[in-house]
N, CA, C and O atoms as a GROMACS GRO file, in nm:
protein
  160
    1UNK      N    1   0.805  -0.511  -1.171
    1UNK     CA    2   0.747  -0.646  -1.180
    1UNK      C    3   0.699  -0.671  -1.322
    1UNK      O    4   0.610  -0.601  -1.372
    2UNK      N    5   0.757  -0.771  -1.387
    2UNK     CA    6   0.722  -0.777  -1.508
    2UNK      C    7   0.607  -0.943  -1.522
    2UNK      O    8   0.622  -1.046  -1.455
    3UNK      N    9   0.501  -0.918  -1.625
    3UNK     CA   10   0.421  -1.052  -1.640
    3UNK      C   11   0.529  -1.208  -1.610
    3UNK      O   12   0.494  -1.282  -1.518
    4UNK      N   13   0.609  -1.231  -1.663
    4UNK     CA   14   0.692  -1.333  -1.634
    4UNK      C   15   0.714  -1.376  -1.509
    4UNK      O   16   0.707  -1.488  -1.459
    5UNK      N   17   0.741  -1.270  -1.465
    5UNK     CA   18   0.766  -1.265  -1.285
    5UNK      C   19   0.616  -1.289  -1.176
    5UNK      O   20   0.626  -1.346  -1.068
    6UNK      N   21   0.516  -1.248  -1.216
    6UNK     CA   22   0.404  -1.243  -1.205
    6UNK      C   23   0.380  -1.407  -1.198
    6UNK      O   24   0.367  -1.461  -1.088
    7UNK      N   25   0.375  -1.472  -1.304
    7UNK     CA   26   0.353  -1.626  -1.398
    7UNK      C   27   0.421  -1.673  -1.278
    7UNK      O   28   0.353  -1.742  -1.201
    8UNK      N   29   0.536  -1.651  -1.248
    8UNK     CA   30   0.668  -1.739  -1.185
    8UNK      C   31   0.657  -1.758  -1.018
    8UNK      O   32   0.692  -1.856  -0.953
    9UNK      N   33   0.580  -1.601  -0.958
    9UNK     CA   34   0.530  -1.625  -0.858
    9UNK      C   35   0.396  -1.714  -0.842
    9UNK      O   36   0.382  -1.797  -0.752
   10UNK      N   37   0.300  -1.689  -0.940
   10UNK     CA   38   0.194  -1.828  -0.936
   10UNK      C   39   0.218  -1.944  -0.927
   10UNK      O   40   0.156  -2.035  -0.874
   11UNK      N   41   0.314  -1.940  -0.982
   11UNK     CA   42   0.389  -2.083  -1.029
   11UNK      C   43   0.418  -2.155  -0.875
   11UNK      O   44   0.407  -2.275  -0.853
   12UNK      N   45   0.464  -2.037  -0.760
   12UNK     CA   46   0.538  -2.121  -0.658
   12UNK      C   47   0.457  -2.102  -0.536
   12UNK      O   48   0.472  -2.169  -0.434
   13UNK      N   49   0.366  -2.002  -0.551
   13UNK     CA   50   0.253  -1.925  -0.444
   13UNK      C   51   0.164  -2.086  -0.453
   13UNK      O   52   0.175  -2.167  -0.361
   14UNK      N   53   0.087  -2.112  -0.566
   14UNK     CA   54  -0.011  -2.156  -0.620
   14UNK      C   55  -0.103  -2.071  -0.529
   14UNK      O   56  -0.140  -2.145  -0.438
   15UNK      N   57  -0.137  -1.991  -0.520
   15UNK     CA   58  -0.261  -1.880  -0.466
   15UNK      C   59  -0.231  -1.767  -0.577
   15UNK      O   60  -0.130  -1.753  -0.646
   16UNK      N   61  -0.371  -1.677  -0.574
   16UNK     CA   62  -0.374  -1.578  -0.652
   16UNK      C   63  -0.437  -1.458  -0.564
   16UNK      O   64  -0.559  -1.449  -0.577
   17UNK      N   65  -0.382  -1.372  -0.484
   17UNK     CA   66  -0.474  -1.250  -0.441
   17UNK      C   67  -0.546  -1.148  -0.512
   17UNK      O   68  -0.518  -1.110  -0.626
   18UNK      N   69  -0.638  -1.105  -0.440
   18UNK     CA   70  -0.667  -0.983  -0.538
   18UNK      C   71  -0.592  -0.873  -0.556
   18UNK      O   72  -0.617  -0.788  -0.642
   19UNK      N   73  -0.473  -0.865  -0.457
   19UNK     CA   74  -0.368  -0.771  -0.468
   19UNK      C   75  -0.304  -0.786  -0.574
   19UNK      O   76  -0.276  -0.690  -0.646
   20UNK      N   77  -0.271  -0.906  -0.600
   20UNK     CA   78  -0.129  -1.027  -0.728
   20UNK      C   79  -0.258  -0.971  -0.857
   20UNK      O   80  -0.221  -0.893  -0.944
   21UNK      N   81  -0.363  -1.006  -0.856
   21UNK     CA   82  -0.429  -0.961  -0.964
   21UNK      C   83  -0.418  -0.845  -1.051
   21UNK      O   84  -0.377  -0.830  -1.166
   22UNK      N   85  -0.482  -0.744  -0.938
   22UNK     CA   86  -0.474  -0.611  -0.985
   22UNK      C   87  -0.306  -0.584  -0.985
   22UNK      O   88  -0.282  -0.508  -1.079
   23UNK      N   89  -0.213  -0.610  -0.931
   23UNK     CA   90  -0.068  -0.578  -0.964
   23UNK      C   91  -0.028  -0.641  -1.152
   23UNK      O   92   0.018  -0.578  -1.247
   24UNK      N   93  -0.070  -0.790  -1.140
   24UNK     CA   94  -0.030  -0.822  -1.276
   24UNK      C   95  -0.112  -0.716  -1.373
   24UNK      O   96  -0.048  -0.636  -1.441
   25UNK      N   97  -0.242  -0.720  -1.376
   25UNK     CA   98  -0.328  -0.663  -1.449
   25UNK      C   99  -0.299  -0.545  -1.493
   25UNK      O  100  -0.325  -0.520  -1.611
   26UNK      N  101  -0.200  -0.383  -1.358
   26UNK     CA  102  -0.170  -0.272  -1.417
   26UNK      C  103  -0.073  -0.322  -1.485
   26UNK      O  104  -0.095  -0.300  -1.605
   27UNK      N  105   0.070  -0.406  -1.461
   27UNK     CA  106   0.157  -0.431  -1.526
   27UNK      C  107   0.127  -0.489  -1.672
   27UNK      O  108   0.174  -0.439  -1.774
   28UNK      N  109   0.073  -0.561  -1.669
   28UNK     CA  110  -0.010  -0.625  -1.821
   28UNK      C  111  -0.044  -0.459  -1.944
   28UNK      O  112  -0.001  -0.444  -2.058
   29UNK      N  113  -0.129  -0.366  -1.863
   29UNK     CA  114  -0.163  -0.272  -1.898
   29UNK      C  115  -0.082  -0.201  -1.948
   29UNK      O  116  -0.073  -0.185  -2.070
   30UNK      N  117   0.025  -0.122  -1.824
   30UNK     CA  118   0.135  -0.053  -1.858
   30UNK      C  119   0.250  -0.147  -1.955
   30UNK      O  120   0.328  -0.074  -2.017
   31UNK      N  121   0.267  -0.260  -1.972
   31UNK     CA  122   0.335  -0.342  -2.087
   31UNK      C  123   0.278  -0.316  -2.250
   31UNK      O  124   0.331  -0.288  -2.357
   32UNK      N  125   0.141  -0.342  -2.203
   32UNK     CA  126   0.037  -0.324  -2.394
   32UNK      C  127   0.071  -0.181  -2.437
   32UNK      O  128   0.110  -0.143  -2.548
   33UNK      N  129   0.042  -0.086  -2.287
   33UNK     CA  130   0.014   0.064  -2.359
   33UNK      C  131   0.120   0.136  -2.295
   33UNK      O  132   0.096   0.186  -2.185
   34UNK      N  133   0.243   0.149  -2.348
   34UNK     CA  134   0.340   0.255  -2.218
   34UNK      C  135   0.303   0.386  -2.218
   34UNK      O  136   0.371   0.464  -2.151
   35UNK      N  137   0.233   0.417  -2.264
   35UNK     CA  138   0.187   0.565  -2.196
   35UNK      C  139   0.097   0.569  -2.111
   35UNK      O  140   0.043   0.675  -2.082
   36UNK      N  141   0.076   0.497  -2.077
   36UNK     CA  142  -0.016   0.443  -1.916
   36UNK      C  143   0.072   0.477  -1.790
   36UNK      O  144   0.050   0.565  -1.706
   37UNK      N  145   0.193   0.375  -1.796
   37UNK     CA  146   0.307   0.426  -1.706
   37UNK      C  147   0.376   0.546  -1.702
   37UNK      O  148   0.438   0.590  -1.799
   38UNK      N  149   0.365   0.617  -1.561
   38UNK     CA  150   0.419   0.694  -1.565
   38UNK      C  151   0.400   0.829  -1.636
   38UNK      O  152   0.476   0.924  -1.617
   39UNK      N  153   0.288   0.831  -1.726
   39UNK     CA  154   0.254   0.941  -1.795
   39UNK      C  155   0.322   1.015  -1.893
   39UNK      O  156   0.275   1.101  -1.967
   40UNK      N  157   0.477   0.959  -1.881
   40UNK     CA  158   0.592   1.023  -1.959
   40UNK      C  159   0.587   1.033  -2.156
   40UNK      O  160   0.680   1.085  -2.218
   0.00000   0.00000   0.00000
């Protein structure tokens, strides 16, 4: 799931869960810092 995709589901949800949150938010994370993901 990339931020774009994230944006695109808001876009058509118009709701925001706290699930959709914290999902964009690690993705946001693991995007800024890739050694977050995955540990590799």
């Amino acid at each position: 799931m990339t931020l774009k995709d994230g944006i695109h589901v808001v876009g058509t949800q118009g709701t925001v869960t706290d699930e959709f949150t914290e999902r964009v938010t690690t993705a946001l994370i693991a995007y800024l810092d890739p050694s977050v993901e995955g540990g590799s």
